[in-house]
Z-matrix of the N, CA and C atoms (Angstrom, degrees):
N
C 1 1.461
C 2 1.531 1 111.07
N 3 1.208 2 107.45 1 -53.20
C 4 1.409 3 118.51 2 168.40
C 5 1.860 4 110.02 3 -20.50
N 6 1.507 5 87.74 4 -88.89
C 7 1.665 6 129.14 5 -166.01
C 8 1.803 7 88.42 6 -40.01
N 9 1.835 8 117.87 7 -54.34
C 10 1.293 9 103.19 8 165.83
C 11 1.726 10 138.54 9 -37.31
N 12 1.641 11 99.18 10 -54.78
C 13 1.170 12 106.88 11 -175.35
C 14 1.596 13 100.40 12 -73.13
N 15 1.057 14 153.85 13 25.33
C 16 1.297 15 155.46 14 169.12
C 17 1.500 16 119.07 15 -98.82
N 18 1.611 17 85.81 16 -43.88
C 19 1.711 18 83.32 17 -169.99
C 20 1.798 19 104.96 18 -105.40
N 21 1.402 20 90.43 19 15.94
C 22 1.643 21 79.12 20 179.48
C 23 1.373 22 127.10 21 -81.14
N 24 1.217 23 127.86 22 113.93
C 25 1.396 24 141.84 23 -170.69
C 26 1.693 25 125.12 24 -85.13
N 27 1.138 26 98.10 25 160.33
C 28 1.541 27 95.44 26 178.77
C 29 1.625 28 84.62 27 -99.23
N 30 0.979 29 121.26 28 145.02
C 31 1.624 30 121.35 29 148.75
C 32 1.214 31 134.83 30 -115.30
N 33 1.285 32 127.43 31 34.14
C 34 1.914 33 142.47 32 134.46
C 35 1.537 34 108.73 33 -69.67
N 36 1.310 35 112.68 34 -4.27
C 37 1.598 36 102.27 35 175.23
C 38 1.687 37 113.40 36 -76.51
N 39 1.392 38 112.50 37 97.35
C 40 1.420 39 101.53 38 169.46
C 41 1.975 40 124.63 39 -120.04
N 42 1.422 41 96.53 40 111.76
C 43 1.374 42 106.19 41 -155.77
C 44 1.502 43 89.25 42 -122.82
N 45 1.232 44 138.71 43 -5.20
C 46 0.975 45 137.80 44 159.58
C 47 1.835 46 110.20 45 101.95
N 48 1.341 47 97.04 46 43.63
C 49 1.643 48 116.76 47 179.26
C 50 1.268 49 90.68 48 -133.49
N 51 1.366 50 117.19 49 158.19
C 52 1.580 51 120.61 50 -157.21
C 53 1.569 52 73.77 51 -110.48
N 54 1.099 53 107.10 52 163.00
C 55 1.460 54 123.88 53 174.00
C 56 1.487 55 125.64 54 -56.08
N 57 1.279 56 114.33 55 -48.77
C 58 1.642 57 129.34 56 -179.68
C 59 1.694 58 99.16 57 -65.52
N 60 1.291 59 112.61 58 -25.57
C 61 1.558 60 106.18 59 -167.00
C 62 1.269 61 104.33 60 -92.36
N 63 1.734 62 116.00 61 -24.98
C 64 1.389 63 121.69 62 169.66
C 65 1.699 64 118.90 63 -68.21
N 66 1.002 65 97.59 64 -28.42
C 67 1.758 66 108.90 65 174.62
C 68 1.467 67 110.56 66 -72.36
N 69 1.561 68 120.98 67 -43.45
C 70 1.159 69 114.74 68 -165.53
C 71 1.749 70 108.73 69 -67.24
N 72 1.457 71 103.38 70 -39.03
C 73 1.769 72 119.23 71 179.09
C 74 1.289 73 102.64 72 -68.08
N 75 1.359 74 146.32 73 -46.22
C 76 1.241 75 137.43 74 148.03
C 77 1.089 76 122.49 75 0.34
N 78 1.524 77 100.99 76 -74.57
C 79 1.535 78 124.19 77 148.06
C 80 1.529 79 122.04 78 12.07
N 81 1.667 80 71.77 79 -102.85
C 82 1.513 81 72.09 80 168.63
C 83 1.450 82 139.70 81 -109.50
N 84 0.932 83 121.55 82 47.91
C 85 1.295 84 155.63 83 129.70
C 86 1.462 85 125.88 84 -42.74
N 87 1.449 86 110.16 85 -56.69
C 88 1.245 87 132.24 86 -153.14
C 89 2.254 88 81.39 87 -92.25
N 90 1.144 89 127.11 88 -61.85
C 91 1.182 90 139.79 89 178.34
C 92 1.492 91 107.23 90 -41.35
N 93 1.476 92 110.87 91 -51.23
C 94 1.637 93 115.29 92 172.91
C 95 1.338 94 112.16 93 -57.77
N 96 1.147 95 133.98 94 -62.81
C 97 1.247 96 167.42 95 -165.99
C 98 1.836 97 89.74 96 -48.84
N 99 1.658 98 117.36 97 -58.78
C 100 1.807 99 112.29 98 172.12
C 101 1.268 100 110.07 99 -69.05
N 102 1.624 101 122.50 100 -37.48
C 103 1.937 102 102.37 101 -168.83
C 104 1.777 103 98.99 102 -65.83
N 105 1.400 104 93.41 103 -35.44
C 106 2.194 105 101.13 104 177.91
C 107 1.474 106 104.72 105 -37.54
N 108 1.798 107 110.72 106 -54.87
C 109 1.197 108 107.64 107 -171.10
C 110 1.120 109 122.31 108 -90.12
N 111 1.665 110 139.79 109 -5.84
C 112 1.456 111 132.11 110 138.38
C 113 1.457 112 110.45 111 -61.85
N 114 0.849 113 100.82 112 -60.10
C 115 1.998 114 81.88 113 177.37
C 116 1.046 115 141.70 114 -41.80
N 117 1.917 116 115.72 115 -45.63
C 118 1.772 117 116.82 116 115.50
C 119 1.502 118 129.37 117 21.44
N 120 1.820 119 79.20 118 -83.34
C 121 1.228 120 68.74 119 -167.62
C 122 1.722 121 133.92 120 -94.00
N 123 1.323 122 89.28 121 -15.60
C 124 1.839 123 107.87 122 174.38
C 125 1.730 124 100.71 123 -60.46
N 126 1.624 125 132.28 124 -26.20
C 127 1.350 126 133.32 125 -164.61
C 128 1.211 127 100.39 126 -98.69
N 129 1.535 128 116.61 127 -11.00
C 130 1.705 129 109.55 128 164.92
C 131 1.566 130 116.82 129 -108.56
N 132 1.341 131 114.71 130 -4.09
C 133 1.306 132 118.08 131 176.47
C 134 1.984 133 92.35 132 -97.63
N 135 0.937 134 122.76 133 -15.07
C 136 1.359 135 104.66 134 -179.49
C 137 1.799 136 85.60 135 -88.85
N 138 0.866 137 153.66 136 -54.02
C 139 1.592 138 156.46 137 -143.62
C 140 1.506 139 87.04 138 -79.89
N 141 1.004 140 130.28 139 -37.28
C 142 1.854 141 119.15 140 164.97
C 143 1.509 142 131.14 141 -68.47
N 144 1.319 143 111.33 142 -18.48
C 145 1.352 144 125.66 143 -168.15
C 146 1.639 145 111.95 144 -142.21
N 147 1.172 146 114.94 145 21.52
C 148 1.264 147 115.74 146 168.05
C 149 1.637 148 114.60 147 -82.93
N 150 1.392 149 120.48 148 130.93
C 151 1.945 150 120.40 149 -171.34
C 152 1.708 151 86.87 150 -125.72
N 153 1.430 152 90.79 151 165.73
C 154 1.632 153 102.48 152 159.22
C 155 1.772 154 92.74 153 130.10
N 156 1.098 155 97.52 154 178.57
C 157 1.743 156 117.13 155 168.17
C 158 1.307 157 125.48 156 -62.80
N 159 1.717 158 117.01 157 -11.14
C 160 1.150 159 133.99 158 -172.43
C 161 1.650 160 106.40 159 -102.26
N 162 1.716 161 98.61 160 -14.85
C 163 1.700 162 103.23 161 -168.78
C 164 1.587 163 112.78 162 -37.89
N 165 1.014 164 142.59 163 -63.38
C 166 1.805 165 126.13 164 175.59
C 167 1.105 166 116.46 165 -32.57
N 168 1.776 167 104.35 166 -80.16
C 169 1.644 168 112.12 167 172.78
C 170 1.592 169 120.64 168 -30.49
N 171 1.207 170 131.48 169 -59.75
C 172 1.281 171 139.29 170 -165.18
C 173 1.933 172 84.88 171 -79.62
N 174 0.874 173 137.61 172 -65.03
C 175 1.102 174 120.53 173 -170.44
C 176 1.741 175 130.31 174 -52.70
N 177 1.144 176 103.53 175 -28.06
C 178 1.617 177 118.08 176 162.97
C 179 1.057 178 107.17 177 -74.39
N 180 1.568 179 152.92 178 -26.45
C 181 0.878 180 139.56 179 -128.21
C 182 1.800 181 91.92 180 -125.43
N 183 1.359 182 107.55 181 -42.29
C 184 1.208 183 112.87 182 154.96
C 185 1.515 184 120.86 183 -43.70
N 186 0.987 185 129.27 184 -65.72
C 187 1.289 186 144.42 185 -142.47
C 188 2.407 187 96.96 186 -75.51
N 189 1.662 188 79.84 187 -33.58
C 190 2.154 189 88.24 188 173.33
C 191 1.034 190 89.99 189 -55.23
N 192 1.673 191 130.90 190 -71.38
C 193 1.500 192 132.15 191 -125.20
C 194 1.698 193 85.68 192 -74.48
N 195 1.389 194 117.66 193 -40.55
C 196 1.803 195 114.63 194 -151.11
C 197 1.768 196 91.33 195 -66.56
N 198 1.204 197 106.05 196 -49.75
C 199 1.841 198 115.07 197 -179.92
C 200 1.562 199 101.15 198 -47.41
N 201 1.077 200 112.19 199 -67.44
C 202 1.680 201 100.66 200 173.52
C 203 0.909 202 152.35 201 -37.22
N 204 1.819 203 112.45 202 -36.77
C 205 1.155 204 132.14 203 150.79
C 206 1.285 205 142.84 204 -59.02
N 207 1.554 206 99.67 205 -37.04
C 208 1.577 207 137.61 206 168.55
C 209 1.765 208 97.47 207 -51.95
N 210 1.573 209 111.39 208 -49.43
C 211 1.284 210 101.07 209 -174.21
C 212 1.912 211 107.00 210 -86.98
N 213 0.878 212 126.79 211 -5.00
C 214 1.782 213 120.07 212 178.62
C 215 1.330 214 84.36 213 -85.71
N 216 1.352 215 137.26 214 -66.18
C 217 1.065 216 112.53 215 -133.82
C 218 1.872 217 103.28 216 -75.18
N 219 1.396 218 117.58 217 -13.11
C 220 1.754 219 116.57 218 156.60
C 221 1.222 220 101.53 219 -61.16
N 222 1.286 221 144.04 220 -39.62
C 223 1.523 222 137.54 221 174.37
C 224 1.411 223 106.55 222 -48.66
N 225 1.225 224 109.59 223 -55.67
C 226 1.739 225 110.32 224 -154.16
C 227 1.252 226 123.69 225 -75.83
N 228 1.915 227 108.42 226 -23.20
C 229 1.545 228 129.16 227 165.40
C 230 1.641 229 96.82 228 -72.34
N 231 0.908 230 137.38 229 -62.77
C 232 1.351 231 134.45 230 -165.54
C 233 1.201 232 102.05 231 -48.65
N 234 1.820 233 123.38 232 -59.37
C 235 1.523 234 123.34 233 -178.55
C 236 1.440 235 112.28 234 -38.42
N 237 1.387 236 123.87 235 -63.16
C 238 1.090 237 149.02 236 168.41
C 239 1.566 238 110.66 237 -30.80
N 240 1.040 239 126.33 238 -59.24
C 241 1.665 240 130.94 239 173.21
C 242 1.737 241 99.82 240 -66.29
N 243 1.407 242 126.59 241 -48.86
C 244 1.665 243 110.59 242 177.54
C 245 0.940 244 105.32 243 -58.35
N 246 1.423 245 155.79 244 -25.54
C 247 1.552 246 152.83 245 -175.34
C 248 1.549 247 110.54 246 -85.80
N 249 1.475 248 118.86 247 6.66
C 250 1.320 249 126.27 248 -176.65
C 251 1.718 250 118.10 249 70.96
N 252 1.294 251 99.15 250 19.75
C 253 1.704 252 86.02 251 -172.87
C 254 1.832 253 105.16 252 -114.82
N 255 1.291 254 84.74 253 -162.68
C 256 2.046 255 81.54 254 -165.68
C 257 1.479 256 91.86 255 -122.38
N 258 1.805 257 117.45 256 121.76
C 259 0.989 258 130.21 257 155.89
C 260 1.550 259 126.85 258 -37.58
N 261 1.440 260 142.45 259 120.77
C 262 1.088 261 135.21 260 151.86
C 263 1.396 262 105.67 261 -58.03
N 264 1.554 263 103.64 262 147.61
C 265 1.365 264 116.97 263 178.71
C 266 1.582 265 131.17 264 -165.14
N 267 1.280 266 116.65 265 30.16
C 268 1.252 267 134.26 266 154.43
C 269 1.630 268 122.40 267 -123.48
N 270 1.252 269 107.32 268 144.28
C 271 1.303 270 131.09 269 -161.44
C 272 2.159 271 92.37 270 -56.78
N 273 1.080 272 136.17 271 -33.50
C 274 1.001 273 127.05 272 170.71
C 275 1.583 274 120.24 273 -74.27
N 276 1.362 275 125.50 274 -19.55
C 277 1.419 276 137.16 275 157.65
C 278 1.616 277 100.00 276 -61.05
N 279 1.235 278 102.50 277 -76.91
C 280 1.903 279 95.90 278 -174.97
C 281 1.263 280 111.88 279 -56.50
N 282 1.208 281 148.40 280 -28.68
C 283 1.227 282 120.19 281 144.95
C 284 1.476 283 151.27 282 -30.61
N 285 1.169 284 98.54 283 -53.82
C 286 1.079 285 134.49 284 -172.01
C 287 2.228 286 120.74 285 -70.85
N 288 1.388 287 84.66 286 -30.80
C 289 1.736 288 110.65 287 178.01
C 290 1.349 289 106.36 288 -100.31
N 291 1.630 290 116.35 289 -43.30
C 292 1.244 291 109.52 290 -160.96
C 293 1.577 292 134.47 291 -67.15
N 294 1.466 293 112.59 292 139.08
C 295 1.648 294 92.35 293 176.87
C 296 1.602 295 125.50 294 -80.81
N 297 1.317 296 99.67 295 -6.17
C 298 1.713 297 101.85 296 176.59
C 299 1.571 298 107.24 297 -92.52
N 300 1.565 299 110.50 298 135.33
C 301 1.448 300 104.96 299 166.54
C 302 1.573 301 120.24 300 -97.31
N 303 1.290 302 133.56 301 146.22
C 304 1.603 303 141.35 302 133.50
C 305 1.404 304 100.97 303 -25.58
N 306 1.629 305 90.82 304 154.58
C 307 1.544 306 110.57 305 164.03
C 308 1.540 307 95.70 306 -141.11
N 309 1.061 308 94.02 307 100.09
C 310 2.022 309 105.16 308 -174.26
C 311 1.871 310 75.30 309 -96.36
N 312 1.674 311 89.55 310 134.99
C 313 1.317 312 129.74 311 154.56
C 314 1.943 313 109.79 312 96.92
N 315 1.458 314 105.65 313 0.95
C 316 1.173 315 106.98 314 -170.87
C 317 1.724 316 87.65 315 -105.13
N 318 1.642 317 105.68 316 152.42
C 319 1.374 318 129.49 317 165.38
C 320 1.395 319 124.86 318 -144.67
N 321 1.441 320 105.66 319 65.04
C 322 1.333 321 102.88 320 173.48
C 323 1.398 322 142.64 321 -80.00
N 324 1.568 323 128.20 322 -179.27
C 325 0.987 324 115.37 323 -169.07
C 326 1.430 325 135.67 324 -59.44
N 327 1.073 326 125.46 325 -164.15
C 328 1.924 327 124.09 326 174.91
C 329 1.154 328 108.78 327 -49.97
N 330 1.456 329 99.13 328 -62.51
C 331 1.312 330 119.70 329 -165.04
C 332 1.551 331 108.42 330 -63.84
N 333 1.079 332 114.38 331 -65.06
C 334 1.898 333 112.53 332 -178.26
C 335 1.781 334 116.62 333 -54.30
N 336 1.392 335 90.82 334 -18.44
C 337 1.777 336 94.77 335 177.97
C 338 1.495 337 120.70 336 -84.15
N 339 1.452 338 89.64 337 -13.34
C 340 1.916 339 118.18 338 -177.05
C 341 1.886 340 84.56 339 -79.00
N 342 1.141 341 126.24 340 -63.22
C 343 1.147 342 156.82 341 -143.37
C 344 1.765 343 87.28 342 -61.15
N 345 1.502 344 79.55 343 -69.32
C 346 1.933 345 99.31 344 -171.21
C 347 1.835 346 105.47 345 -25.77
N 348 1.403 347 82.38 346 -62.94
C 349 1.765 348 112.99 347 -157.02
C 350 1.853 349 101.26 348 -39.95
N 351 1.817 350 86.55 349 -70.08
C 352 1.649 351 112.37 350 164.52
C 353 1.424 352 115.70 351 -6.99
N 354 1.294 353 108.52 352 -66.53
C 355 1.751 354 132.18 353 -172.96
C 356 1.754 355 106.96 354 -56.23
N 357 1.480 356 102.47 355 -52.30
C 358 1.247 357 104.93 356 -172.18
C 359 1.502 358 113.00 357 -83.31
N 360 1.552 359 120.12 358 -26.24
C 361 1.410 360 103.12 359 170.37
C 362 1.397 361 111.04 360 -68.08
N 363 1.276 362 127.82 361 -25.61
C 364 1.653 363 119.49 362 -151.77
C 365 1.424 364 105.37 363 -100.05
N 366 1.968 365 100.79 364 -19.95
C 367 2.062 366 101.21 365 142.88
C 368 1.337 367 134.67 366 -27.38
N 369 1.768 368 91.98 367 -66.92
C 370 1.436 369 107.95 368 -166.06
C 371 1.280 370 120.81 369 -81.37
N 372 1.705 371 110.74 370 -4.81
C 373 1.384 372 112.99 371 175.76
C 374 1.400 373 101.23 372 -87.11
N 375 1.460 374 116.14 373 -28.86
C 376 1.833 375 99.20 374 176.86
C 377 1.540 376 95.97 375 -75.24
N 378 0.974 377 156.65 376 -43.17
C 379 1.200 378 144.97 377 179.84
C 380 1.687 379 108.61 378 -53.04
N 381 1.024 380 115.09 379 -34.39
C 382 1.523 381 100.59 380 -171.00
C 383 1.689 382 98.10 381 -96.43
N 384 0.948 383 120.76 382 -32.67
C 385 1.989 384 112.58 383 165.28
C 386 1.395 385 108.81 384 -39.93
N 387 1.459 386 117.10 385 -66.84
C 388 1.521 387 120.49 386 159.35
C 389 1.352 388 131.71 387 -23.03
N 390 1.336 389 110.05 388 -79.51
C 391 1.421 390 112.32 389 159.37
C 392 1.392 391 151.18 390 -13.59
N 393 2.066 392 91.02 391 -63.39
C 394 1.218 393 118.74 392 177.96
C 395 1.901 394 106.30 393 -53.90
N 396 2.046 395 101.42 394 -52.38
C 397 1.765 396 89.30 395 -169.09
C 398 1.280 397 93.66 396 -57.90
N 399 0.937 398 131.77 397 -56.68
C 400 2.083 399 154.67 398 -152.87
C 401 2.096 400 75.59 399 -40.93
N 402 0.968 401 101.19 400 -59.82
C 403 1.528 402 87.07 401 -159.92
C 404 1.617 403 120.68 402 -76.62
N 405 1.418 404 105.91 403 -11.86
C 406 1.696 405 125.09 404 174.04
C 407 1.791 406 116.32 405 -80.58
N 408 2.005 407 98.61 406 -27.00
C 409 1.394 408 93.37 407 -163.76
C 410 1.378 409 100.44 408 -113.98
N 411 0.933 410 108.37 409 -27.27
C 412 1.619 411 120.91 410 -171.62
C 413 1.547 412 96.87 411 -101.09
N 414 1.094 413 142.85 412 -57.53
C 415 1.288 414 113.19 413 -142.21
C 416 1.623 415 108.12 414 -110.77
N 417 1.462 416 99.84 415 -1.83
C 418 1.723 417 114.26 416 -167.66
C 419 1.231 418 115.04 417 50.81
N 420 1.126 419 117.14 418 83.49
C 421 1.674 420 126.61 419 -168.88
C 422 1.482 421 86.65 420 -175.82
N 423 1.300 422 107.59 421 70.08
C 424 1.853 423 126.64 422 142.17
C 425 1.837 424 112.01 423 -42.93
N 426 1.391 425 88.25 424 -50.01
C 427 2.456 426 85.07 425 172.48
C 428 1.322 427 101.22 426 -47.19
N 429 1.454 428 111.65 427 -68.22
C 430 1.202 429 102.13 428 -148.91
C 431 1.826 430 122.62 429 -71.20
N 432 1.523 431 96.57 430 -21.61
C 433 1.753 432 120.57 431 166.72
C 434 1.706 433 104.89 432 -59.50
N 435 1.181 434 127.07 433 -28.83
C 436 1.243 435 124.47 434 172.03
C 437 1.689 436 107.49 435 -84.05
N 438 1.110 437 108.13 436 -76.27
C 439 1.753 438 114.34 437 173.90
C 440 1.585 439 88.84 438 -29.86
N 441 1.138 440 162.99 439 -57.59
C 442 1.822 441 147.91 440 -114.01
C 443 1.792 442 88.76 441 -115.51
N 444 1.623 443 108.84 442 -33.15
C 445 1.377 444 104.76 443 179.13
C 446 1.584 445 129.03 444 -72.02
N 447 1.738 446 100.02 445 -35.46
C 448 1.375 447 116.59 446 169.72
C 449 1.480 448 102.97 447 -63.18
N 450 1.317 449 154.34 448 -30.52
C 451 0.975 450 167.50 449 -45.87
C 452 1.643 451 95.15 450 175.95
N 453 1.207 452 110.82 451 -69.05
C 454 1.414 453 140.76 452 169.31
C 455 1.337 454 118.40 453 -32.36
N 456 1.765 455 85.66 454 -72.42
C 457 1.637 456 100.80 455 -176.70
C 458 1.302 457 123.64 456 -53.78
N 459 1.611 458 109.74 457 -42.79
C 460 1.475 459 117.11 458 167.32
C 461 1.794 460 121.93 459 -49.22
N 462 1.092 461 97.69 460 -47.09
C 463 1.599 462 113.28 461 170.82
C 464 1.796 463 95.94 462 -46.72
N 465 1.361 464 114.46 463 -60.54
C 466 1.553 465 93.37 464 -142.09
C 467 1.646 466 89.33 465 -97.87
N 468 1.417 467 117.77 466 24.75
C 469 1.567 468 110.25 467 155.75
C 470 1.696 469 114.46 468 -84.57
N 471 1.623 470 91.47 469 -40.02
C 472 1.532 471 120.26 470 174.92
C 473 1.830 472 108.11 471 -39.10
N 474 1.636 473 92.08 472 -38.92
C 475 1.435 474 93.30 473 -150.47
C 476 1.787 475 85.16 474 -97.47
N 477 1.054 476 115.52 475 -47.92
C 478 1.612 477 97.25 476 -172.06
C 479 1.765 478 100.26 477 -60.53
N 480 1.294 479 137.06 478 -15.42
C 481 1.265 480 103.29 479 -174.44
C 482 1.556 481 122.98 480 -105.75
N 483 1.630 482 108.02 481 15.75
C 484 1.517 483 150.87 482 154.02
C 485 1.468 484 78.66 483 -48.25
N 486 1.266 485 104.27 484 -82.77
C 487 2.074 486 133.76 485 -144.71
C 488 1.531 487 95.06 486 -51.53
N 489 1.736 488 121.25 487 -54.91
C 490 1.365 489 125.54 488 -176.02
C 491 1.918 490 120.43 489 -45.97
N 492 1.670 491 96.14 490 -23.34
C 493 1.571 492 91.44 491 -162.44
C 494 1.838 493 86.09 492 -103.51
N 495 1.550 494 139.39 493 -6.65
C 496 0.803 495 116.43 494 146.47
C 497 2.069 496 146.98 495 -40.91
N 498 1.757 497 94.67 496 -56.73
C 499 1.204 498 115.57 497 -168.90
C 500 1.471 499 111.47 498 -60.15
């Protein structure tokens, strides 16, 4: 049912992507769009429950990355609707698609939540490098190979300044 509601398309969309190739980017679209929204949400559940000597700092610092995300992942549903397809959008869909997991019941420290985060941005940036050719070579959808790169870059600013409060 899922996998249906994913690939279901409008087909009056003519932008000059054949339909099957628009479904497949959908795809993943729709897949980006859940690790976006576990990451979400693990970067606002750490910004609620972060303690220590760092508590301000780490708590502001949280609260950038979650805002940032908050705004791609309105990017990535919107992308997703110009390509004619239907956004997933309940917390049991992103589950369910996503490649990043939750860790419901764990609260660890600054540092391992710095750590956590780290892991999962520098995931989703190999996933979106992938993507991006996948969507330039395979699917002919140069938009969306640009949108997945901008996409990227943000990630691996995201992620080096994860990396900075490690060292």
């Amino acid at each position: 049912m899922l996998e249906k509601q994913i690939n279901e398309m409008r087909e009056n969309v003519d932008i000059g992507i054949e339909s099957e190739n628009r479904k497949e980017v959908v795809g993943i679209l729709n897949t980006l769009l859940a690790d976006e929204y576990v990451l979400y949400t693990k970067t606002r559940n750490y910004h609620w429950n972060v303690v220590g000597k760092d508590f301000k700092e780490r708590h502001e610092f949280f609260q950038e990355q979650y805002e940032k995300l908050d705004e791609m992942i309105d990017e990535i549903a919107e992308r997703t609707r110009q390509l004619g397809g239907l956004s997933v959008a309940t917390l049991n869909e992103f589950i369910q698609i996503a490649n990043l997991k939750e860790n419901p019941g764990e609260y660890p420290s600054d540092i391992k939540m710095i750590s956590n985060l780290l892991k999962d941005h520098e995931s989703t940036i190999k996933f979106l490098r992938k993507s991006a050719k996948d969507c330039d070579e395979e699917y002919n959808d140069s938009g969306t190979n640009d949108f997945l790169i901008g996409l990227m870059e943000i990630h691996e600013k995201m992620a080096w300044m994860l990396r900075t409060h490690l060292d």
